[in-house]
C-alpha positions as a LaTeX table, in Angstrom:
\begin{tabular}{lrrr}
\hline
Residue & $x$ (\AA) & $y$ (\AA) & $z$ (\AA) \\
\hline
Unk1 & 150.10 & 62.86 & 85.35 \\
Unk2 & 148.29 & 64.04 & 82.14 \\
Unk3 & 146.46 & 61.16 & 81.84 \\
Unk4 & 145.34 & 61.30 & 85.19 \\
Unk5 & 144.69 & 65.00 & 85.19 \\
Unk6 & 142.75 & 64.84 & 82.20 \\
Unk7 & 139.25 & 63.03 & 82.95 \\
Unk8 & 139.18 & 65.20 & 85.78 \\
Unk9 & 139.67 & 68.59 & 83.81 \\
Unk10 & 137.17 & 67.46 & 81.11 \\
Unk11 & 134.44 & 66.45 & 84.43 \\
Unk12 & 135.30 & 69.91 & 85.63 \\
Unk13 & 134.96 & 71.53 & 81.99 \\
Unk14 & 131.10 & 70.00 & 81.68 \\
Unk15 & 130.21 & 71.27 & 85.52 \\
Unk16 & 131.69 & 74.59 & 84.48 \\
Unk17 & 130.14 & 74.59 & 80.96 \\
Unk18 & 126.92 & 73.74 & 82.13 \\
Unk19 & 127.13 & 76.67 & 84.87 \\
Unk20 & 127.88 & 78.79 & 82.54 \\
Unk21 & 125.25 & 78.21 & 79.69 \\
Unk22 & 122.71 & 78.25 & 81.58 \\
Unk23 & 123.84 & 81.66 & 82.86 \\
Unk24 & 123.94 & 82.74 & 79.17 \\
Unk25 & 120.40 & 81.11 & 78.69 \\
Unk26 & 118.98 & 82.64 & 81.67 \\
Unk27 & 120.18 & 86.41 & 81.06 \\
Unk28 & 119.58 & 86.20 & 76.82 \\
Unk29 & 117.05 & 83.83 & 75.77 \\
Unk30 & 115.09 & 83.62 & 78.82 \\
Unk31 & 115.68 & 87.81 & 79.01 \\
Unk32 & 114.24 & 87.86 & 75.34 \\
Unk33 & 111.52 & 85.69 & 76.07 \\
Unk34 & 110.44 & 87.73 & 79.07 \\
Unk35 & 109.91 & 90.88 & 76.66 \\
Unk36 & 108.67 & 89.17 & 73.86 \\
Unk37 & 105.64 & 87.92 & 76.27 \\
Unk38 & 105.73 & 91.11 & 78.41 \\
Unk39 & 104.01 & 93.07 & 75.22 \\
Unk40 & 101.05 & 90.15 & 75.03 \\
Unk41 & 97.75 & 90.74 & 76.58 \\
Unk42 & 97.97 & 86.98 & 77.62 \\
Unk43 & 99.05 & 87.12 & 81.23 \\
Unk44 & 99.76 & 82.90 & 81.55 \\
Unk45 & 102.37 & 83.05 & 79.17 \\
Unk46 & 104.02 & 85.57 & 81.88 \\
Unk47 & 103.77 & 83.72 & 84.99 \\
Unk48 & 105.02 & 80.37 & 83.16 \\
Unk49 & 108.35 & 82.94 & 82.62 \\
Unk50 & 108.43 & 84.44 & 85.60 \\
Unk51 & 108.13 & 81.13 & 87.27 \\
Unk52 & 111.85 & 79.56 & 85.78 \\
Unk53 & 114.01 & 82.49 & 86.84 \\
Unk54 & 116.86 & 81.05 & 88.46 \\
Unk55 & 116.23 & 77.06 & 87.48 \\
Unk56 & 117.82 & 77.10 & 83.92 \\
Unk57 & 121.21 & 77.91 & 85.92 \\
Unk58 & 120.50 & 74.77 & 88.00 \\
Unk59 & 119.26 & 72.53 & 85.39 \\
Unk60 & 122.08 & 73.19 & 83.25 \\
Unk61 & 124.36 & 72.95 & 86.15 \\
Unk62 & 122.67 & 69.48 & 86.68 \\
Unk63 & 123.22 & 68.31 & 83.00 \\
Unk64 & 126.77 & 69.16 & 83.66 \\
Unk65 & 127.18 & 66.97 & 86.34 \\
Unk66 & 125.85 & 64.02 & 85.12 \\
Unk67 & 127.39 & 64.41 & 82.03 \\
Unk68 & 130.88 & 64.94 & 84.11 \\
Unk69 & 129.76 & 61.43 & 86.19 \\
Unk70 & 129.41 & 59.86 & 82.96 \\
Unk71 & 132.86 & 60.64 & 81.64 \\
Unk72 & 134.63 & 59.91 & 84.99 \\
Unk73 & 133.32 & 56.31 & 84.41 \\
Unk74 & 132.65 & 55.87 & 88.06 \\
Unk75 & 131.95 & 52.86 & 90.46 \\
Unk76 & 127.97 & 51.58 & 89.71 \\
Unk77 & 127.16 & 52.12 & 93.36 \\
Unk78 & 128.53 & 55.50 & 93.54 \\
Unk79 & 126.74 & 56.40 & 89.80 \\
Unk80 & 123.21 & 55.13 & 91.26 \\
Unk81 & 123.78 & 57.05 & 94.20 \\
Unk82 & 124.61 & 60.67 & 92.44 \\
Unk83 & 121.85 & 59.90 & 89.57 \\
Unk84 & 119.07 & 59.59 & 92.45 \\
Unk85 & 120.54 & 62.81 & 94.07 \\
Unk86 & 120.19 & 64.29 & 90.73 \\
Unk87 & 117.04 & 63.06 & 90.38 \\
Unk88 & 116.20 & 64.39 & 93.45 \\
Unk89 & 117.06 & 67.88 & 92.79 \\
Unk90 & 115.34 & 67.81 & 89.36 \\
Unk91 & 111.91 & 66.98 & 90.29 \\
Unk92 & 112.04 & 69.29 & 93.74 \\
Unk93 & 113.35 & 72.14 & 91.68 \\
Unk94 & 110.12 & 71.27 & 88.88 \\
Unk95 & 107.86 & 71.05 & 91.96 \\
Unk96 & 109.34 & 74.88 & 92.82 \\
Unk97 & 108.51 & 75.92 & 89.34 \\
Unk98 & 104.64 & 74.03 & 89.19 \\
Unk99 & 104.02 & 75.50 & 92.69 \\
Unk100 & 105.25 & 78.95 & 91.17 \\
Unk101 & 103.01 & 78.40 & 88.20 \\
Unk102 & 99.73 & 77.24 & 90.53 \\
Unk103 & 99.99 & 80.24 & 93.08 \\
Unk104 & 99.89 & 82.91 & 90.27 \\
Unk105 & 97.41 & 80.79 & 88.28 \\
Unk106 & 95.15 & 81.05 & 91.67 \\
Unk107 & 96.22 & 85.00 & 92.08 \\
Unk108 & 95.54 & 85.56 & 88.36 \\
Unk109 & 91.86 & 83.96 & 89.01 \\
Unk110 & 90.83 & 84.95 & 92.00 \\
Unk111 & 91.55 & 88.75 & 90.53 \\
Unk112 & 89.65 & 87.78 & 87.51 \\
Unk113 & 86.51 & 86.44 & 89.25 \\
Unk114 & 86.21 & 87.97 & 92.62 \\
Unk115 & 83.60 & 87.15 & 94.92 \\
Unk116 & 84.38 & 83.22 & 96.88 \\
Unk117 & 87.90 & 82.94 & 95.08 \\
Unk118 & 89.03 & 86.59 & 96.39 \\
Unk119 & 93.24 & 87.13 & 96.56 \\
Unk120 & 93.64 & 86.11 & 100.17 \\
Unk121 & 96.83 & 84.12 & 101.00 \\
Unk122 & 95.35 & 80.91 & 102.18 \\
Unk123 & 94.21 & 79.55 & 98.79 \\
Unk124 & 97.79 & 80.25 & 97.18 \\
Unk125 & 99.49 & 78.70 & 100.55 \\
Unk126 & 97.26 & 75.85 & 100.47 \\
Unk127 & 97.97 & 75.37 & 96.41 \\
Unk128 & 101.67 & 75.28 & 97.10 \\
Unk129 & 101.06 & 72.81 & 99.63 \\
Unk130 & 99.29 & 70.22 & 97.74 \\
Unk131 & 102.05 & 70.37 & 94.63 \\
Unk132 & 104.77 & 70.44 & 97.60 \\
Unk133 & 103.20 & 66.91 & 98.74 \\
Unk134 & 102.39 & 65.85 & 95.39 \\
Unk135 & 106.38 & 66.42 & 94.36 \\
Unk136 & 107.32 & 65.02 & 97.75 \\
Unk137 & 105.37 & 61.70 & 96.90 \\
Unk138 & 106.78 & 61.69 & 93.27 \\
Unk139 & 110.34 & 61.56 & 94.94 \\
Unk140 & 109.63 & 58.76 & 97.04 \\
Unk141 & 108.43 & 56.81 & 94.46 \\
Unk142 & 111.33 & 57.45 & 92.13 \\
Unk143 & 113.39 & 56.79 & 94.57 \\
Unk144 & 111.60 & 53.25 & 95.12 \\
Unk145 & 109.69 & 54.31 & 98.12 \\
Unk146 & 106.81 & 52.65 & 98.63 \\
Unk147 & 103.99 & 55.49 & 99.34 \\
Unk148 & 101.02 & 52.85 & 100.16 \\
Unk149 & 102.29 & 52.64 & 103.88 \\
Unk150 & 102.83 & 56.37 & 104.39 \\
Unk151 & 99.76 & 57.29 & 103.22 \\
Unk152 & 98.53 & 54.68 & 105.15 \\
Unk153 & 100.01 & 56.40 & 108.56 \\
Unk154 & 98.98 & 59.69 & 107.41 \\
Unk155 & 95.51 & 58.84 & 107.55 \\
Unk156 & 96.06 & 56.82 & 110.79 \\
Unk157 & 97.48 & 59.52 & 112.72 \\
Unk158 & 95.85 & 62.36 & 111.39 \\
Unk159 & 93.23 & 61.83 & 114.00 \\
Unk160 & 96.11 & 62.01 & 116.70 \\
Unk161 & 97.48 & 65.26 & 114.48 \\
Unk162 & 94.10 & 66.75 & 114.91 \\
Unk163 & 93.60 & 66.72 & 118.34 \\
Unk164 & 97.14 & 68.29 & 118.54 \\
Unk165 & 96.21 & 71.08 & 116.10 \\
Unk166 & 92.87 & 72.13 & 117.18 \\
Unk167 & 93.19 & 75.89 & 117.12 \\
Unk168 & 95.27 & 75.82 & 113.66 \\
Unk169 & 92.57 & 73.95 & 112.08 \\
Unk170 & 89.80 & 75.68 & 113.87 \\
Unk171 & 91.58 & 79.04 & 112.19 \\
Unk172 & 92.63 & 77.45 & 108.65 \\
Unk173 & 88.60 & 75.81 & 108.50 \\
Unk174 & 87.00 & 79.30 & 109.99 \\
Unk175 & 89.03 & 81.28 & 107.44 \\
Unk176 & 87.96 & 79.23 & 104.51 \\
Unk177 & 84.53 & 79.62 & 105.99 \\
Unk178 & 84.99 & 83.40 & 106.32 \\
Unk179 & 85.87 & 83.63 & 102.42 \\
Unk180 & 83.56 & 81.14 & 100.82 \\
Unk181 & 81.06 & 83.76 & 102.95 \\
Unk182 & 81.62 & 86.45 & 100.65 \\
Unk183 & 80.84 & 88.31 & 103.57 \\
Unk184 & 84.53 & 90.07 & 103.74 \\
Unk185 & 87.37 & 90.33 & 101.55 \\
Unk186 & 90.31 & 92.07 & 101.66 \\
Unk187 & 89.88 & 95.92 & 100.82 \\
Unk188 & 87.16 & 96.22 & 102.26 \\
Unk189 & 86.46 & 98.50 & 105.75 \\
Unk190 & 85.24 & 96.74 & 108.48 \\
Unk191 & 84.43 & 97.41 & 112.21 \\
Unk192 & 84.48 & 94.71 & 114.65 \\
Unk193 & 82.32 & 94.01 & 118.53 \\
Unk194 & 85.18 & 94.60 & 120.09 \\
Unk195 & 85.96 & 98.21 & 118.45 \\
Unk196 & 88.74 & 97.06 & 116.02 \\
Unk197 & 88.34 & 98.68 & 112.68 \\
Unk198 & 90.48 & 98.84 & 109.50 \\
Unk199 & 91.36 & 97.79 & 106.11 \\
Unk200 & 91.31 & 93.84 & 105.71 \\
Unk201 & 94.88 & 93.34 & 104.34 \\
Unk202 & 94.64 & 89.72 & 103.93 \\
Unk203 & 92.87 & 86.04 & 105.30 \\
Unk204 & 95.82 & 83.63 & 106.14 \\
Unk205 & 95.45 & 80.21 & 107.15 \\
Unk206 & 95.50 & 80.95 & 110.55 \\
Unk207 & 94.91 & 84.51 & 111.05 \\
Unk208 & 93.45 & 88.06 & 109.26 \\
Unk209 & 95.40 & 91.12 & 109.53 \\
Unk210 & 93.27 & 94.57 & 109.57 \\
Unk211 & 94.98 & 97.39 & 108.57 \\
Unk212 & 93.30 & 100.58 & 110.84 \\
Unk213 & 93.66 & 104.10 & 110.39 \\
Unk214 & 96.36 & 105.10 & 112.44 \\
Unk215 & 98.61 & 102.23 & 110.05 \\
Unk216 & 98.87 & 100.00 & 112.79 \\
Unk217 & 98.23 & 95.86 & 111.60 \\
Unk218 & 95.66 & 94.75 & 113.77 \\
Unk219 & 96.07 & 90.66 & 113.89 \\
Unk220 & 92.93 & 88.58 & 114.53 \\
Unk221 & 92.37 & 85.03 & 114.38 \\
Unk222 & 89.98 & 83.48 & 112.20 \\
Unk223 & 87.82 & 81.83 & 114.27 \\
Unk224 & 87.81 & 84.92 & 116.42 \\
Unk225 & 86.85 & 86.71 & 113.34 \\
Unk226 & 84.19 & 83.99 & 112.24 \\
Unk227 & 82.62 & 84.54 & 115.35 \\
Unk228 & 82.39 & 88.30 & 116.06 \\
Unk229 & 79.95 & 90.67 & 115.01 \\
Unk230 & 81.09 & 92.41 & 111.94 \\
Unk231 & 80.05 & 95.80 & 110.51 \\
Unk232 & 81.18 & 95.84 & 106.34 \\
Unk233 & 81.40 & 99.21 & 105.22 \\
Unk234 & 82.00 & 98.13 & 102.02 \\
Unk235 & 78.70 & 95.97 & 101.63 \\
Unk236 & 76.30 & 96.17 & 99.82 \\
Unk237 & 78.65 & 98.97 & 98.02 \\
Unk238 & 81.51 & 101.47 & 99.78 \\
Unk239 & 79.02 & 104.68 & 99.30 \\
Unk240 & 78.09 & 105.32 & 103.36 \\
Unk241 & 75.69 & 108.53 & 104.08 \\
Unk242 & 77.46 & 111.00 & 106.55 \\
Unk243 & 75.68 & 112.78 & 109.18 \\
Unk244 & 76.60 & 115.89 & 110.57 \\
Unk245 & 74.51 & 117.11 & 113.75 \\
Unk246 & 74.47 & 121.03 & 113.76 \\
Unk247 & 72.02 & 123.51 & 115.91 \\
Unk248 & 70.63 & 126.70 & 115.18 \\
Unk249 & 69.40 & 129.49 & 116.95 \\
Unk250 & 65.75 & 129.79 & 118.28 \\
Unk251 & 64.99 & 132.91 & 116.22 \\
Unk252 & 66.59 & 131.59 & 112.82 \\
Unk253 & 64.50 & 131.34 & 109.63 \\
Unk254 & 64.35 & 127.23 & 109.18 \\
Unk255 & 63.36 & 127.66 & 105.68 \\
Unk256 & 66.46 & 130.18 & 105.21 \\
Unk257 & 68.58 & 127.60 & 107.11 \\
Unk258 & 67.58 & 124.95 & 105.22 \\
Unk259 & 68.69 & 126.37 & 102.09 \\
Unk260 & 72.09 & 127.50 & 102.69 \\
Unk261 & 72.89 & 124.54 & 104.29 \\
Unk262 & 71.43 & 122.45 & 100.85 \\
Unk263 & 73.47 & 125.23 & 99.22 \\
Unk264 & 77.16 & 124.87 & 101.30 \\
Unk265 & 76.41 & 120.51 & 100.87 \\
Unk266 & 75.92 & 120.94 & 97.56 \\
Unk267 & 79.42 & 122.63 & 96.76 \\
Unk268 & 81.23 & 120.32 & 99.42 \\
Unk269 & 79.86 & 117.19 & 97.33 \\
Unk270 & 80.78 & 119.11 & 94.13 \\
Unk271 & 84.41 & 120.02 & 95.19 \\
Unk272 & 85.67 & 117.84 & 97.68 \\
Unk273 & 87.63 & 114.86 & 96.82 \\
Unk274 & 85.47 & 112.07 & 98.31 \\
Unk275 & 81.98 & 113.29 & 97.77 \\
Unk276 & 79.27 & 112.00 & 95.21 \\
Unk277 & 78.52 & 115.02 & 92.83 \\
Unk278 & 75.43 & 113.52 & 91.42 \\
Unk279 & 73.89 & 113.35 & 94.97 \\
Unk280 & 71.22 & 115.65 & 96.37 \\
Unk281 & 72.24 & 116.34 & 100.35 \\
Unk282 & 69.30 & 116.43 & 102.71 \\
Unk283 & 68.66 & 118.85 & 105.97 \\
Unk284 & 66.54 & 117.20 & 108.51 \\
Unk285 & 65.14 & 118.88 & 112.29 \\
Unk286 & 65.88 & 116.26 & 114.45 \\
Unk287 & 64.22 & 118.24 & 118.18 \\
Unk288 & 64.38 & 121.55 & 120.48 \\
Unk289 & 67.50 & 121.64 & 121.73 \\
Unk290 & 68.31 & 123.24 & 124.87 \\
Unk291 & 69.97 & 125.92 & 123.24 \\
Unk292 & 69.00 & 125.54 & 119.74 \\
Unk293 & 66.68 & 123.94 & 117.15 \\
Unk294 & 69.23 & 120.68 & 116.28 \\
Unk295 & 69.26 & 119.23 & 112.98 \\
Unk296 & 71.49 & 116.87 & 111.05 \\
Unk297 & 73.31 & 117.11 & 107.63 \\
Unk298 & 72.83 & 114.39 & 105.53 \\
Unk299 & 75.90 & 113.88 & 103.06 \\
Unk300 & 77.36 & 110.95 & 100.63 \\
Unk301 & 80.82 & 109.52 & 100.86 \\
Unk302 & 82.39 & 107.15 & 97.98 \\
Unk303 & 83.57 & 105.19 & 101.08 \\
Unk304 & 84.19 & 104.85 & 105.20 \\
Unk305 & 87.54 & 107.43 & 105.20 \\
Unk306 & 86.33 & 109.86 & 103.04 \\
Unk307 & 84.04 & 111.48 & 105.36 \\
Unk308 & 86.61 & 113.00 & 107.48 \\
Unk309 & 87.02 & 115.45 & 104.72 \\
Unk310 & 84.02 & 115.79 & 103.88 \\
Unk311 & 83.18 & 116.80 & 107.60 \\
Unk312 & 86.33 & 118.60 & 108.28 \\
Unk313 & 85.36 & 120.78 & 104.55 \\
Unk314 & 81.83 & 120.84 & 105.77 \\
Unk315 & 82.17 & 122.36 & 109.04 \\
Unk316 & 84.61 & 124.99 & 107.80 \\
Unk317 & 82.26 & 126.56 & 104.86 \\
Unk318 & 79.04 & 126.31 & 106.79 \\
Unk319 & 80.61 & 128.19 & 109.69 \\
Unk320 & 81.41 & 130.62 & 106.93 \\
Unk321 & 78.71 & 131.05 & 105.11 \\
Unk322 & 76.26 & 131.21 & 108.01 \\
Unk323 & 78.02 & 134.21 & 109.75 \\
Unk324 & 77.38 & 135.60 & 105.88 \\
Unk325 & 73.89 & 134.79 & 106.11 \\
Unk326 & 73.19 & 136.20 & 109.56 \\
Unk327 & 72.20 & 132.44 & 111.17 \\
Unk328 & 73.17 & 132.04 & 114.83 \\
Unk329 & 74.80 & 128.81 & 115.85 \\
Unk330 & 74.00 & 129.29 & 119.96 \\
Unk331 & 76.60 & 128.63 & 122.56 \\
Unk332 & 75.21 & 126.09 & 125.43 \\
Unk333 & 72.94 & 128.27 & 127.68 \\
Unk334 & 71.64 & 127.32 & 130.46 \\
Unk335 & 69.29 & 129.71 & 132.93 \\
Unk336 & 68.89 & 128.81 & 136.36 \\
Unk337 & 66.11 & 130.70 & 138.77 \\
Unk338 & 66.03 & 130.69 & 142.53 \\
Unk339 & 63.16 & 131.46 & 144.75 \\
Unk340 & 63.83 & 133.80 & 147.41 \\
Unk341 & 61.63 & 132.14 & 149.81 \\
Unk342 & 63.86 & 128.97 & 149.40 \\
Unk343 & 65.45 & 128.32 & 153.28 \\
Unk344 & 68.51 & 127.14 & 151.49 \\
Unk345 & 69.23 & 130.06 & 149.32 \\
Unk346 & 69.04 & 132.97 & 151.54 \\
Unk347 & 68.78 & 136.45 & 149.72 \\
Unk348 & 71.84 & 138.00 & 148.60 \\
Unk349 & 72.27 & 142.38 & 148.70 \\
Unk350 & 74.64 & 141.60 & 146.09 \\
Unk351 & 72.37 & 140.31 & 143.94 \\
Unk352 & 69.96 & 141.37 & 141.33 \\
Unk353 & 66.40 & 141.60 & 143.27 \\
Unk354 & 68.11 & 140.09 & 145.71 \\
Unk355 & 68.80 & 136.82 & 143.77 \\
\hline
\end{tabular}
């Protein structure tokens, strides 16, 4: 029974062994490692770390079970069959790690550069798709699959594949279109035709999510987004000018008016979390009003949501400061006179003169 037993315990004791040191390698050296490279300013040498968590455990796992096949001394057909599995395993779980590696090589990039290679998901989904078919091939062909003929059919029916996916493609190829634009990218504030407006989040392969206001996602395909007429709030830069329409009283002192407004802008701009210190706000009369001389405020934003408190601040100290200054800001008045000869407005007793 020993004798028996005994193979078997020693196969066991390599599957086990190998579990556990790579368990022991994975939470101590590959630990150390991790804050060794965490204090250098060389961020590669992080994502090739970050990228074999959890496949040390399954590599060493691996080497203990073909070093357990080994000692068994198993039939040949049986060995060829568990070395290709193992095989198998081993170059899908390097094709995880390389497709690891590629995606944060493309993130690390595209944050480095800007402009066409922006941090949108559809360059790092498409990188992990060509190493995914890359490792795919590699495992056909180590397992003694010939790839000539499938990559024949691929091309065949990728005509027929295509015609089935018309709107994918017609997404994935506007959305590339839409980046290699420069046109949008994501953080910046646009407003679409159709009145959607928000954040862009991110460009997908097959759709862009818009973040709005309210923190609702606002999903729109690509080529719906290709197509539509786009207002970038963040182009050429995120600084917008902010109007504000206010109206004055008849008998007001413009040149009076025009100062203390200058005056109130100026410390809003100053003060306000949002505003551009360094710039000079403008008053401009815009036309007689029917109750007042109108004219418009003319302040700076550093970008699309930060006028809201700039208004909201705005509106507050003006209202202030002009009942200070004595400047009348005229309720809607209108004055309506009847003639008493008019057949359908007969005179009234009650009235004043009899109007």
């Amino acid at each position: 029974m020993f004798t028996v037993l005994k193979p078997v315990a020693i196969a066991v004791a390599y599957v086990a062994g190998g579990l556990l040191l790579g368990y022991v390698f994975e939470k101590t050296v590959l630990r150390g490692v991790k804050r060794i490279v965490a204090r250098t300013s060389w961020e590669a040498d992080n994502i090739v770390v970050r990228s074999l968590a959890g496949m040390m455990t399954l590599w060493f796992l691996l080497g203990g079970i073909y070093g357990a096949v080994l000692h068994l001394h198993v039939p040949r057909p049986a060995m060829d069959i568990t070395h290709r599995a193992l095989l198998v395993v081993f170059v899908f779980s390097v094709t995880i790690v390389l497709a690891r590696v590629a995606a944060d090589f493309v993130n690390l990039y595209s944050r480095r550069v800007g402009g066409v290679f922006l941090s949108t998901s559809i360059f790092v989904n498409i990188t992990r798709v060509i190493v995914y078919v890359i490792g795919i091939l590699v495992i056909l062909q180590s397992l003694g699959i010939s790839i000539a003929p499938i990559l024949t059919a691929l091309g065949v029916g990728g005509l027929a594949v295509a015609l089935a996916l018309q709107d994918t493609l017609s997404n994935l190829f506007a959305g590339i279109h839409v980046i290699a634009s420069g046109q949008l990218k994501p953080g910046d504030y646009i407003q679409m035709d159709g009145g959607e407006e928000g954040y862009v989040t991110d460009i997908s392969w097959r759709y862009s999510t818009i973040r709005a206001l309210s923190n609702n996602m606002i999903i729109v395909p690509n080529s719906k987004l290709a197509s539509a007429i786009v207002r970038n709030y963040a182009m050429p830069d995120r600084e917008i000018a902010v109007s504000l329409p206010v109206s004055v009283g008849y008998d007001s002192d413009l040149a009076h008016v025009e100062r203390v407004t200058v005056e109130v802008a100026k410390e809003v701009m100053a003060e306000v979390e949002g505003g551009i210190p360094g710039f000079e706000p403008a008053v401009r009369y815009q036309k007689f009003g029917d109750s007042g001389i109108d004219l418009n405020v003319v302040l700076r934003a550093k970008e699309f949501v930060d006028q809201y408190a700039l208004k909201h601040e705005m509106i507050k100290r003006l209202l202030v400061r002009y009942r200070k200054e004595g400047i009348d800001i005229p309720y809607p008045v209108r004055t309506l006179y009847v003639k008493k000869d008019d057949p359908e407005y007969p005179e009234c007793p009650e009235c004043i003169d009899g109007r």
